[in-house]
Predicted model as a PDB file, atoms N, CA, C, CB and O in Angstrom, pLDDT in the B-factor column:
MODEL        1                                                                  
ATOM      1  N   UNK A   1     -35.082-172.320-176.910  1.00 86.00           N  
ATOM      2  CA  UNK A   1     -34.431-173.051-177.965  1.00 86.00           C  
ATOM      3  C   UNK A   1     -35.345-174.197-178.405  1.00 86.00           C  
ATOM      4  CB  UNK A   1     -33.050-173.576-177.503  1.00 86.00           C  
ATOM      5  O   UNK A   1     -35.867-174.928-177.563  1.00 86.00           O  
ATOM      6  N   UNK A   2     -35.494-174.319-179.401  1.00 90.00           N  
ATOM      7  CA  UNK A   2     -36.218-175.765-179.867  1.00 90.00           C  
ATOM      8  C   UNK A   2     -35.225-176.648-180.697  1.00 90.00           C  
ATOM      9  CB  UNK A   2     -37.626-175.489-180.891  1.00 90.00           C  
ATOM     10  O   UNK A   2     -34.312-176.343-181.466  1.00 90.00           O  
ATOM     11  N   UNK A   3     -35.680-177.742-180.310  1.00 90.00           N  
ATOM     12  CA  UNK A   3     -34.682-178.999-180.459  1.00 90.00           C  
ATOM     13  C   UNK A   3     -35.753-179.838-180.889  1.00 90.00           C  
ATOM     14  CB  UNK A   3     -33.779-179.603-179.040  1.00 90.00           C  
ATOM     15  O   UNK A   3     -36.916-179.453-180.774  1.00 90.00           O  
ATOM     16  N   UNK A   4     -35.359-181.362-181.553  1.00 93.00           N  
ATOM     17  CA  UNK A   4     -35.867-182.155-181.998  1.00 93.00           C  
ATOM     18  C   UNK A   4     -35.379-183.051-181.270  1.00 93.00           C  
ATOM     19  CB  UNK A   4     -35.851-182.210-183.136  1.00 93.00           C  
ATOM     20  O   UNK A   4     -34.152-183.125-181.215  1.00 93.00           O  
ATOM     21  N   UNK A   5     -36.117-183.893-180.581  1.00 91.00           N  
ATOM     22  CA  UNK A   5     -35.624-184.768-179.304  1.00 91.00           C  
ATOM     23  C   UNK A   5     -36.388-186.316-179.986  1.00 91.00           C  
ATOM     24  CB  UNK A   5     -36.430-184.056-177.377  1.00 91.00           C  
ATOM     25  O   UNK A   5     -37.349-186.295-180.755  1.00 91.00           O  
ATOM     26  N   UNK A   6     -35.740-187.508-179.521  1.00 95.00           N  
ATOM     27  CA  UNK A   6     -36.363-189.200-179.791  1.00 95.00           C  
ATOM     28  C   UNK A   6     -36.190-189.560-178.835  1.00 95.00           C  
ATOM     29  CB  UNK A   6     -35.810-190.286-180.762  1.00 95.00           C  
ATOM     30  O   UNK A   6     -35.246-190.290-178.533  1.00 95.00           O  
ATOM     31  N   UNK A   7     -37.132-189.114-178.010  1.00 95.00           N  
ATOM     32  CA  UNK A   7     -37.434-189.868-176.283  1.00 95.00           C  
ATOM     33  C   UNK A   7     -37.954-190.970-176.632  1.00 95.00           C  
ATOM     34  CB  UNK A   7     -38.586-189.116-175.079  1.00 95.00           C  
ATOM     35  O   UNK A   7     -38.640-190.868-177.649  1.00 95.00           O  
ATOM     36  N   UNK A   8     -37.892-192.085-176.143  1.00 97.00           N  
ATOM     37  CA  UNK A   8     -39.084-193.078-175.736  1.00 97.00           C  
ATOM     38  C   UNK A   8     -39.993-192.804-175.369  1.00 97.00           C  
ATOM     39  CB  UNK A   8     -38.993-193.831-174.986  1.00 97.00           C  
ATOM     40  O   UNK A   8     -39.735-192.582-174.186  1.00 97.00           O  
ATOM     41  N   UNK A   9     -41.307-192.571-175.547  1.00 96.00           N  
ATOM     42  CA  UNK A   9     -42.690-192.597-175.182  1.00 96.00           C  
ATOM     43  C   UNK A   9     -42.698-193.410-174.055  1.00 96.00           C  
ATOM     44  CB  UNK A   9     -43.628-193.079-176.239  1.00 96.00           C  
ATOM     45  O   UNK A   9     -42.682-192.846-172.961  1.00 96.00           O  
ATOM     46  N   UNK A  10     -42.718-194.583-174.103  1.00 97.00           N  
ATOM     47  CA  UNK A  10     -42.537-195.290-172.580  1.00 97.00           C  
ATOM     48  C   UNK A  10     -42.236-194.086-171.504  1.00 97.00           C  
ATOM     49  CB  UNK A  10     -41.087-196.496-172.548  1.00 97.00           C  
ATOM     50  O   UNK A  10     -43.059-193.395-170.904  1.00 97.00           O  
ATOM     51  N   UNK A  11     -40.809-194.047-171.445  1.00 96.00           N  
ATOM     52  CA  UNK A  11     -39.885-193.257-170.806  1.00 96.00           C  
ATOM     53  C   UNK A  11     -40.110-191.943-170.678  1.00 96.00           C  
ATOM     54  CB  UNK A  11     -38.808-193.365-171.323  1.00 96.00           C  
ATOM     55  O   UNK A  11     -39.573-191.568-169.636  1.00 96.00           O  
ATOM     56  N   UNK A  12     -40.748-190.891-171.342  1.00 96.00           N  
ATOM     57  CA  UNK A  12     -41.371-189.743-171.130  1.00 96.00           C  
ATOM     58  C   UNK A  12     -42.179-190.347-170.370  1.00 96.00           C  
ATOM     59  CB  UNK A  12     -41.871-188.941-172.181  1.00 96.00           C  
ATOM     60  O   UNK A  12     -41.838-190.492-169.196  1.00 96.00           O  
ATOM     61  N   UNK A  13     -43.782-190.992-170.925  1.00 96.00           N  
ATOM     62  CA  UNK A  13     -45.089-190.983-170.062  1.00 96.00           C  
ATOM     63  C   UNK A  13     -44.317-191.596-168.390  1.00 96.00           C  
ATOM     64  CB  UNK A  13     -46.566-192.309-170.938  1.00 96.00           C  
ATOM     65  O   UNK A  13     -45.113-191.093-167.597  1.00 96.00           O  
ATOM     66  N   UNK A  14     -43.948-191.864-168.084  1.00 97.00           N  
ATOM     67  CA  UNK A  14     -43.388-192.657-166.866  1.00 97.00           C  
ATOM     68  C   UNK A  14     -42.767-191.334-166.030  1.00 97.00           C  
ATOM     69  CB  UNK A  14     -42.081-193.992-167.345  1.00 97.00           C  
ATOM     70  O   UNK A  14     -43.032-191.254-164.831  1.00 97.00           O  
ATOM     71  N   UNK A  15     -41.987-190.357-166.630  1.00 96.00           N  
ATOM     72  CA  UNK A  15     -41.442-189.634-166.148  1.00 96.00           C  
ATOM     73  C   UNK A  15     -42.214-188.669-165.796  1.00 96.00           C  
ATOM     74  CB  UNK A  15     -40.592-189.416-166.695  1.00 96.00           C  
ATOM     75  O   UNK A  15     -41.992-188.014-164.778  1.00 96.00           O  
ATOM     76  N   UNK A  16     -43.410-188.408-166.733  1.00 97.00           N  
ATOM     77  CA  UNK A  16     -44.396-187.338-166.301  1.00 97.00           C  
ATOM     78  C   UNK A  16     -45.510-188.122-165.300  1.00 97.00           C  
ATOM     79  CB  UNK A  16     -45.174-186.602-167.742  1.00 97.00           C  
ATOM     80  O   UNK A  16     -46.236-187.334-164.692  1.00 97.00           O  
ATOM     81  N   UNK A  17     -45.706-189.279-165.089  1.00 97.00           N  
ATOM     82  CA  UNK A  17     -46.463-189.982-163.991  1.00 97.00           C  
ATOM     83  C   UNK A  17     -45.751-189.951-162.712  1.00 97.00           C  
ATOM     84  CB  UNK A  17     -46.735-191.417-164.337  1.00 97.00           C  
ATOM     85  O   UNK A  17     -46.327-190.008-161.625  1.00 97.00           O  
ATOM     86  N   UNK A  18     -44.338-189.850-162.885  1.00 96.00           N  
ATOM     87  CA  UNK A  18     -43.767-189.890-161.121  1.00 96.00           C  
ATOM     88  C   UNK A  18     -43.574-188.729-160.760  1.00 96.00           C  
ATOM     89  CB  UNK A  18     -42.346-190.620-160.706  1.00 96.00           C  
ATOM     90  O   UNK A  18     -43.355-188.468-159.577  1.00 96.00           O  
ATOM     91  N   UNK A  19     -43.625-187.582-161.934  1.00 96.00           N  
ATOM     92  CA  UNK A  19     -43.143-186.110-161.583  1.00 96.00           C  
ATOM     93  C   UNK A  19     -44.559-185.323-161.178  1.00 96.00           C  
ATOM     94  CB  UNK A  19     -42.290-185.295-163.037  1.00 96.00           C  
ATOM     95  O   UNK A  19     -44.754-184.617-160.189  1.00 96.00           O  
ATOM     96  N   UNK A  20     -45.376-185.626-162.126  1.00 97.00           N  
ATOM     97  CA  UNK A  20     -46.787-185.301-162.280  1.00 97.00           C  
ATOM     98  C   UNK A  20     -46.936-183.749-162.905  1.00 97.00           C  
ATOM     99  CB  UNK A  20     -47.529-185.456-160.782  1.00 97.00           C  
ATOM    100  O   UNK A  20     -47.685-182.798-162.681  1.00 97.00           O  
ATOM    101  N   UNK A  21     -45.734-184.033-163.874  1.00 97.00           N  
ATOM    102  CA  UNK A  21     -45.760-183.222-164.159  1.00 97.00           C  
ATOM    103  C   UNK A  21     -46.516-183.277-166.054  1.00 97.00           C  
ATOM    104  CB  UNK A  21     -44.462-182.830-163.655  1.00 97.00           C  
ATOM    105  O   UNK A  21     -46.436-184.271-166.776  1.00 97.00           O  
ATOM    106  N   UNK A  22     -47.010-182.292-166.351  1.00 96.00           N  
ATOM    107  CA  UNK A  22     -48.141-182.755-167.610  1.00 96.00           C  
ATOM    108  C   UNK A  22     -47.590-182.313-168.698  1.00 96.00           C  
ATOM    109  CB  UNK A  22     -49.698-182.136-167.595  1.00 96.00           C  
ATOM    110  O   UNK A  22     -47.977-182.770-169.774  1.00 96.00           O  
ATOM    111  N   UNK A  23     -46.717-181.474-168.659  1.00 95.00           N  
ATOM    112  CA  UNK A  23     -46.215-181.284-170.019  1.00 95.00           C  
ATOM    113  C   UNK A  23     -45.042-181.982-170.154  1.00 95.00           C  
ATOM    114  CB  UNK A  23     -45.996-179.907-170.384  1.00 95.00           C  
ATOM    115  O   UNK A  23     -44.284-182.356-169.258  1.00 95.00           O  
ATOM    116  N   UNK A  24     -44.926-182.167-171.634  1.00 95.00           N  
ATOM    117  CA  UNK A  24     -43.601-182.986-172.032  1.00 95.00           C  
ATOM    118  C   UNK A  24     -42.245-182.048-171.536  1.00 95.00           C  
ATOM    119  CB  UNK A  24     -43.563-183.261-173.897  1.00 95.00           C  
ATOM    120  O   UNK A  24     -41.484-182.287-170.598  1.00 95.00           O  
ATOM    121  N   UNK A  25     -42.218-181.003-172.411  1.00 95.00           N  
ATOM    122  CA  UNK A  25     -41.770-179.916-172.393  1.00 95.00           C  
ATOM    123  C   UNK A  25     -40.967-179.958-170.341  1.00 95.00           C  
ATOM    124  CB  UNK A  25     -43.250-178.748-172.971  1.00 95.00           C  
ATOM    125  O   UNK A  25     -39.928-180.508-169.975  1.00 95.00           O  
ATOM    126  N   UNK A  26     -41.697-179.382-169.727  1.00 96.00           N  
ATOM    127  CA  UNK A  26     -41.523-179.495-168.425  1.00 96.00           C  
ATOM    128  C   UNK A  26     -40.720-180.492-167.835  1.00 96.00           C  
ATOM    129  CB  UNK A  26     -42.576-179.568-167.956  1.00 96.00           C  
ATOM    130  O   UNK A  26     -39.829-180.333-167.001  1.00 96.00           O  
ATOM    131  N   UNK A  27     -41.202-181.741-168.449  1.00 97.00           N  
ATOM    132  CA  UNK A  27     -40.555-182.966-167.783  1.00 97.00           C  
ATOM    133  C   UNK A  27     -39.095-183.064-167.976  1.00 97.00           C  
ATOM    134  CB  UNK A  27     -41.151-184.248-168.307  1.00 97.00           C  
ATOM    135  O   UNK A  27     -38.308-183.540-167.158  1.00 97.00           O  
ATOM    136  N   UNK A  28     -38.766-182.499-169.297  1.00 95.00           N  
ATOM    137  CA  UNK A  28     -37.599-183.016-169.828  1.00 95.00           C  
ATOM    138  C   UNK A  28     -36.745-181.779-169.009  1.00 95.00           C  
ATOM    139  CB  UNK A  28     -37.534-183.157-171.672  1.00 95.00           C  
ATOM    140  O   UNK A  28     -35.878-181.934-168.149  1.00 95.00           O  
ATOM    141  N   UNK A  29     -37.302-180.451-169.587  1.00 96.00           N  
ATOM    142  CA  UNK A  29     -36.469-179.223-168.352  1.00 96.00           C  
ATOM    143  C   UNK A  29     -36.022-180.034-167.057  1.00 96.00           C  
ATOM    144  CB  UNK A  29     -37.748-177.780-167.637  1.00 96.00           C  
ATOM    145  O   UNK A  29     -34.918-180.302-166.583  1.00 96.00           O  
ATOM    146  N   UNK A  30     -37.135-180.273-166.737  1.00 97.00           N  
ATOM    147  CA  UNK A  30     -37.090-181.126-164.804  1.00 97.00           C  
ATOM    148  C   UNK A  30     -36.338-181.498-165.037  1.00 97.00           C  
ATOM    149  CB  UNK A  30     -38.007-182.262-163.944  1.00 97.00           C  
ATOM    150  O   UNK A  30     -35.447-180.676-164.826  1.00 97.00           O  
ATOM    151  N   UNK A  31     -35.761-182.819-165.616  1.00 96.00           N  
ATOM    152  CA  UNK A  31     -34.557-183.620-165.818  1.00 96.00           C  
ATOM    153  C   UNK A  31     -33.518-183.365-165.895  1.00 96.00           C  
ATOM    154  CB  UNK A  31     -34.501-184.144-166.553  1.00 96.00           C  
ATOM    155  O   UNK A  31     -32.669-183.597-165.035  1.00 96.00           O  
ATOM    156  N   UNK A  32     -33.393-182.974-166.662  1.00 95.00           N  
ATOM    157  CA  UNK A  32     -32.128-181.718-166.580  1.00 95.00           C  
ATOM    158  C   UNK A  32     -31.488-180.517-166.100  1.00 95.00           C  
ATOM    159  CB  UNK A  32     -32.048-181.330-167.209  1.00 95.00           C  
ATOM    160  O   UNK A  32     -30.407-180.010-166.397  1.00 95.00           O  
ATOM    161  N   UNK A  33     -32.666-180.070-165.050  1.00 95.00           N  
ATOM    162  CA  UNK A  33     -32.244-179.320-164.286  1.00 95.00           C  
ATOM    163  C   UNK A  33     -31.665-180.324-162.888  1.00 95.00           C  
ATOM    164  CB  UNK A  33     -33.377-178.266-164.108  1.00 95.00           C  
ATOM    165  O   UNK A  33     -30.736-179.948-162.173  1.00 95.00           O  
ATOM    166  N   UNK A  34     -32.330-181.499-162.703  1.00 93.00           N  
ATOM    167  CA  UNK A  34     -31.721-182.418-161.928  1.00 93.00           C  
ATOM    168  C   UNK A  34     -30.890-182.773-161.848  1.00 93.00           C  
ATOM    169  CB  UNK A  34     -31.942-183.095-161.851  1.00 93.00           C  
ATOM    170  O   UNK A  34     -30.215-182.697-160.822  1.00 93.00           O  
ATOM    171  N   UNK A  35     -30.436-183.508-163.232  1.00 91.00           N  
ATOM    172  CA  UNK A  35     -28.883-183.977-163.396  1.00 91.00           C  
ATOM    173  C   UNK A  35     -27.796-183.105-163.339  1.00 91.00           C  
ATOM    174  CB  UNK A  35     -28.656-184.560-164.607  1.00 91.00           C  
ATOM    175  O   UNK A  35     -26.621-183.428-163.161  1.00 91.00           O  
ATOM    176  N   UNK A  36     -28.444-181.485-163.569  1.00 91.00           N  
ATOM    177  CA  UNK A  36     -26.968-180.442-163.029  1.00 91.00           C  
ATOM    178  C   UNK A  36     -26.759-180.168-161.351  1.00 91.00           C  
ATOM    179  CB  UNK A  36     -27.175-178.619-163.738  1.00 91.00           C  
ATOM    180  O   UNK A  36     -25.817-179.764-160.670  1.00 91.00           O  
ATOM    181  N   UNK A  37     -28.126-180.600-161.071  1.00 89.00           N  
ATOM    182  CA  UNK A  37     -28.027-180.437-159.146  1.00 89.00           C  
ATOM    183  C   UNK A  37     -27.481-181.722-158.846  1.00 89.00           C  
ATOM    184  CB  UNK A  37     -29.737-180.243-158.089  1.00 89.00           C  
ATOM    185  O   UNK A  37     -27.392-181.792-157.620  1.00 89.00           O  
ATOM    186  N   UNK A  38     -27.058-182.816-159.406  1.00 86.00           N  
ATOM    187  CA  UNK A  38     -26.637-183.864-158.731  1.00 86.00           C  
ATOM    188  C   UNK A  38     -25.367-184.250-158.942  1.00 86.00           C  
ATOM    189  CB  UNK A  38     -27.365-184.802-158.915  1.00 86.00           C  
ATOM    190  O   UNK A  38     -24.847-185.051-158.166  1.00 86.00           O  
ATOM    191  N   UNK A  39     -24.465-183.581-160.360  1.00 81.00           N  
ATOM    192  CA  UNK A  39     -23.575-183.554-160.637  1.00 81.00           C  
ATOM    193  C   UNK A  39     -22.323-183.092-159.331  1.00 81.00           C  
ATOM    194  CB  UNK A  39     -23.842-182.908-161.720  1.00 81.00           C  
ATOM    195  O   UNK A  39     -21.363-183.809-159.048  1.00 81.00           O  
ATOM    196  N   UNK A  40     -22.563-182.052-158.823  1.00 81.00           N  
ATOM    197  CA  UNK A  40     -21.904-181.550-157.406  1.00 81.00           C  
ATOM    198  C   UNK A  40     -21.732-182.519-156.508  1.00 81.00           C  
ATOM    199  CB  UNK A  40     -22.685-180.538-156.665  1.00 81.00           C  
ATOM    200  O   UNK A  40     -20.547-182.800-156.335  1.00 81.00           O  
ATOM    201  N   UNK A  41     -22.606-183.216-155.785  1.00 79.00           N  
ATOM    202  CA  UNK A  41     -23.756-183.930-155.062  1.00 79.00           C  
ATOM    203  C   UNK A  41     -22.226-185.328-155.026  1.00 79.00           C  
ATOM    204  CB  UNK A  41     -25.810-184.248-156.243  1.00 79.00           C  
ATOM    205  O   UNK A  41     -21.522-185.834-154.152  1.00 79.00           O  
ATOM    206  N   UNK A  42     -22.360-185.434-156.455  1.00 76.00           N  
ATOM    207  CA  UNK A  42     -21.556-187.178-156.584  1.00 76.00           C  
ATOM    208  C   UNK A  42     -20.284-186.958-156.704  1.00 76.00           C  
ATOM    209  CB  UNK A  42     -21.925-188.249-157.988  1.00 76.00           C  
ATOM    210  O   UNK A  42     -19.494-187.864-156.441  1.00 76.00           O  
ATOM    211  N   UNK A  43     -19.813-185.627-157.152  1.00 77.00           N  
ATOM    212  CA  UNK A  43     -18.713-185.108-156.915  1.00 77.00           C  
ATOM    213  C   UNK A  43     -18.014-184.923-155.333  1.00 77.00           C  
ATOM    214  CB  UNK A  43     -18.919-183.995-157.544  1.00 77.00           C  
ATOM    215  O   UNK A  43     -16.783-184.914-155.320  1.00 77.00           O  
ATOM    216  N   UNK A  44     -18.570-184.808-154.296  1.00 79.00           N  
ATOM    217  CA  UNK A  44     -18.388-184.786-153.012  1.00 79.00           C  
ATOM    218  C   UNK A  44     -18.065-185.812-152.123  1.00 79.00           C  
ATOM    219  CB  UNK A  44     -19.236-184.366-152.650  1.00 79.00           C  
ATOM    220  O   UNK A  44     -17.278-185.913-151.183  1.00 79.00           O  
ATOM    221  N   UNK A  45     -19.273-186.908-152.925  1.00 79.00           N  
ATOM    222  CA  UNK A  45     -18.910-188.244-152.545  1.00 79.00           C  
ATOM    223  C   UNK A  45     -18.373-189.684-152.614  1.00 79.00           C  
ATOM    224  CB  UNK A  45     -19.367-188.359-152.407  1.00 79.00           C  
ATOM    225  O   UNK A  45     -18.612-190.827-152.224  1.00 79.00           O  
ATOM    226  N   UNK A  46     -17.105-188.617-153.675  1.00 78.00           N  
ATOM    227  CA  UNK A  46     -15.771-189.291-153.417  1.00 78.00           C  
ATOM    228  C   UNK A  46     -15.011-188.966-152.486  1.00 78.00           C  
ATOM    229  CB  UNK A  46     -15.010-189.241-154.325  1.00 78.00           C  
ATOM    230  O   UNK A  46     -14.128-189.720-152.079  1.00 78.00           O  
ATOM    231  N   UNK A  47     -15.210-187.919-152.056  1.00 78.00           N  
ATOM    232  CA  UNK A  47     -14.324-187.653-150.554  1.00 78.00           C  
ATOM    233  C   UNK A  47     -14.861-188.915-149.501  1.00 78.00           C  
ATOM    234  CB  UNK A  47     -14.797-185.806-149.702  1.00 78.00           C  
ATOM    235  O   UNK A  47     -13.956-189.606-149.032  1.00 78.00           O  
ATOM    236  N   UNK A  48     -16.124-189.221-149.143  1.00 77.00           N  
ATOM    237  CA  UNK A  48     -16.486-189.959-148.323  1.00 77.00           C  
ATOM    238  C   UNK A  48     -15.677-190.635-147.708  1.00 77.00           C  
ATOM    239  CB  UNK A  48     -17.187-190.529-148.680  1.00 77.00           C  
ATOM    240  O   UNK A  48     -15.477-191.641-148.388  1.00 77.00           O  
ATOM    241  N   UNK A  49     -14.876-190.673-146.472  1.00 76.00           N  
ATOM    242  CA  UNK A  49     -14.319-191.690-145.588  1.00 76.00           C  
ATOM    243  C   UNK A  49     -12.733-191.433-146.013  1.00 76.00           C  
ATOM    244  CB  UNK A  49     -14.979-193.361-145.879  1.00 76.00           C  
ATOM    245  O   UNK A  49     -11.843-192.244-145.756  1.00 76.00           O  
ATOM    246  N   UNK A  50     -12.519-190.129-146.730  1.00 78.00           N  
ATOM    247  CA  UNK A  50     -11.259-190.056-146.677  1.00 78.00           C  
ATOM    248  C   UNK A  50     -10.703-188.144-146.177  1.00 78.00           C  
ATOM    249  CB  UNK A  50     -10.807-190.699-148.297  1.00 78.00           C  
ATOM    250  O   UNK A  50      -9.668-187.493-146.322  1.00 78.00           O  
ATOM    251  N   UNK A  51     -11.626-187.964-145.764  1.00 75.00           N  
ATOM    252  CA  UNK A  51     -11.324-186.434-144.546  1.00 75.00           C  
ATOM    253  C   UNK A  51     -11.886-186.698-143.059  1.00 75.00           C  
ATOM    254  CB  UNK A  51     -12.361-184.762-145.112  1.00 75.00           C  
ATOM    255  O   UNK A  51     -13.067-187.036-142.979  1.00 75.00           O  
ATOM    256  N   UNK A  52     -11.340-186.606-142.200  1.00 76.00           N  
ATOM    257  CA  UNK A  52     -10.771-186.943-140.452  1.00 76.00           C  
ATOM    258  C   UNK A  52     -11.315-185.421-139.827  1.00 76.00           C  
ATOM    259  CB  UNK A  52      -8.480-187.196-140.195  1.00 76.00           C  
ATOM    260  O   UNK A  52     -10.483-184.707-139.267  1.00 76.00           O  
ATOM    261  N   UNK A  53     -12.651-184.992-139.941  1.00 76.00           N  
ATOM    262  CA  UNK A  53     -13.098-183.657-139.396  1.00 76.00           C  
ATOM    263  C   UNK A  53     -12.756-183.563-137.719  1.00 76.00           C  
ATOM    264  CB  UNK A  53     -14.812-183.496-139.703  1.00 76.00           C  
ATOM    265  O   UNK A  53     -12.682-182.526-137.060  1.00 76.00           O  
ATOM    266  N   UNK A  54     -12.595-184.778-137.300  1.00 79.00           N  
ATOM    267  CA  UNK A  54     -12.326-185.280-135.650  1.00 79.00           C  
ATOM    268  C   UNK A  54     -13.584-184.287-135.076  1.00 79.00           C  
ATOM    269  CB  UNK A  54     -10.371-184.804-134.811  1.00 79.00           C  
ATOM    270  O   UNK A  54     -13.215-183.184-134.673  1.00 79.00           O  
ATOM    271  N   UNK A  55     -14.819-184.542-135.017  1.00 82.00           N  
ATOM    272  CA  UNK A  55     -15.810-183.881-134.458  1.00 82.00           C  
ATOM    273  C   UNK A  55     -16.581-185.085-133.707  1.00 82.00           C  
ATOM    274  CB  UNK A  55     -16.638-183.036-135.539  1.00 82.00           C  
ATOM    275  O   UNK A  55     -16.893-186.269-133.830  1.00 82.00           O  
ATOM    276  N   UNK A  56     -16.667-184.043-132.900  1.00 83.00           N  
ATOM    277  CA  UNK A  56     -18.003-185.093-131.936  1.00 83.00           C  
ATOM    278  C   UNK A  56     -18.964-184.977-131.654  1.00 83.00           C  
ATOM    279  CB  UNK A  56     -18.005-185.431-130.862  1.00 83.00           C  
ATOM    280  O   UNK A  56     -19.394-184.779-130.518  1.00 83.00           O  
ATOM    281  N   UNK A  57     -19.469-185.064-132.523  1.00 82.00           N  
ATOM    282  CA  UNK A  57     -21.370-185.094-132.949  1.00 82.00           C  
ATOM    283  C   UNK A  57     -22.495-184.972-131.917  1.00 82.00           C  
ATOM    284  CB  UNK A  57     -21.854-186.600-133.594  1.00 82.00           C  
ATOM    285  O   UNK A  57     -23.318-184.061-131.816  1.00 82.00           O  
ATOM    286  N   UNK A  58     -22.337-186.291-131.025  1.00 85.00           N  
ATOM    287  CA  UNK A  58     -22.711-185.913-129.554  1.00 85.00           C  
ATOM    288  C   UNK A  58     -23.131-185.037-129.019  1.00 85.00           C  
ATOM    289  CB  UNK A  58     -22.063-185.929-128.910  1.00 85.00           C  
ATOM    290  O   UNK A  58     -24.263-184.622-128.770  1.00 85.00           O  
ATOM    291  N   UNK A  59     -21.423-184.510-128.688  1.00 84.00           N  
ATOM    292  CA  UNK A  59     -20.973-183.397-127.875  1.00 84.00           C  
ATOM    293  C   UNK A  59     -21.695-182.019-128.675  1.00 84.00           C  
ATOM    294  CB  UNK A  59     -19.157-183.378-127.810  1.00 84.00           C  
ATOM    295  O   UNK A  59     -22.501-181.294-128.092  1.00 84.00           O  
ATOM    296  N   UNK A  60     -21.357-181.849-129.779  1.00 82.00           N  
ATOM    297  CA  UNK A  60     -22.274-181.021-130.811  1.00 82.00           C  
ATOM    298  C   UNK A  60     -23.979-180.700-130.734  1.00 82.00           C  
ATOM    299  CB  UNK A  60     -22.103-181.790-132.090  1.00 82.00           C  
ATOM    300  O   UNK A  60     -24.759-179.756-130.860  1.00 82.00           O  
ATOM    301  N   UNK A  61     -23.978-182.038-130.463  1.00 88.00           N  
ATOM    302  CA  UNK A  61     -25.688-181.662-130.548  1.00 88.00           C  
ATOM    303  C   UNK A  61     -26.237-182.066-128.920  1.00 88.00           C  
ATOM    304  CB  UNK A  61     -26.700-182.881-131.999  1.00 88.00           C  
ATOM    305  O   UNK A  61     -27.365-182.449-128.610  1.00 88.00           O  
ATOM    306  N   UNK A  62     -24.897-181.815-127.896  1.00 83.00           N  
ATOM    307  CA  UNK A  62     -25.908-181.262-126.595  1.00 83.00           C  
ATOM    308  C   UNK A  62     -25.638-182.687-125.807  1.00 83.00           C  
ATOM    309  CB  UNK A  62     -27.964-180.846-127.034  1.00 83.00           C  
ATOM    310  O   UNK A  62     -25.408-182.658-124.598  1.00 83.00           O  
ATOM    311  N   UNK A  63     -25.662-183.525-126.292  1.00 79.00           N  
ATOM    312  CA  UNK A  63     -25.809-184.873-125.791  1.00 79.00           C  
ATOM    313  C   UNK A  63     -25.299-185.870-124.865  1.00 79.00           C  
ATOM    314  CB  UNK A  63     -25.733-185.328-126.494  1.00 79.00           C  
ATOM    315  O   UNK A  63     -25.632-187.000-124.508  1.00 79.00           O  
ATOM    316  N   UNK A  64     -24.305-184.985-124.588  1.00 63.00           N  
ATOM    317  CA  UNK A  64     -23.520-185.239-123.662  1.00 63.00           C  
ATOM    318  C   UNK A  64     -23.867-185.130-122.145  1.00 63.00           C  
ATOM    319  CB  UNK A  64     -22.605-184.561-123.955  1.00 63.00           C  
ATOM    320  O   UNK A  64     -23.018-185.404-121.297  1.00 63.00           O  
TER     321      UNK A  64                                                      
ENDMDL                                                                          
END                                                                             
C-alpha cells in the first residue's frame, strides 16, 4: 500500500539510529509492527496484583 505520511525528520532519523535500521520504509513497518505486539502486553497488565495464583515459586524452582 502506499501512503503519504508527515513524519518528523527529527523523529524518523532517530528512529532509524536506535533501530539501525536504514530504510525509512522499514522503520516505520518496525513501529508498527511493535505497537501491535505491545498492545496485548499492556492489556495483561491490568490484571497485575489482582489474581491470587497461590504458587510457590521456591518450591517450583527446586529451592526448597
Amino acid at each position: 500500500m502506499v501512503a503519504t505520511l508527515e513524519i518528523p525528520e527529527r523523529l524518523l532519523e532517530e528512529a532509524m539510529v536506535v533501530t539501525k535500521i536504514s530504510s525509512k520504509n522499514e522503520v516505520v513497518v518496525f513501529a508498527l509492527e511493535n505497537l501491535l505486539k505491545k498492545k496485548p502486553l499492556s492489556n495483561l497488565k491490568k490484571f497485575k496484583g489482582k489474581i491470587n495464583l497461590d504458587i510457590d515459586l521456591d518450591s517450583m524452582r527446586g529451592r526448597v
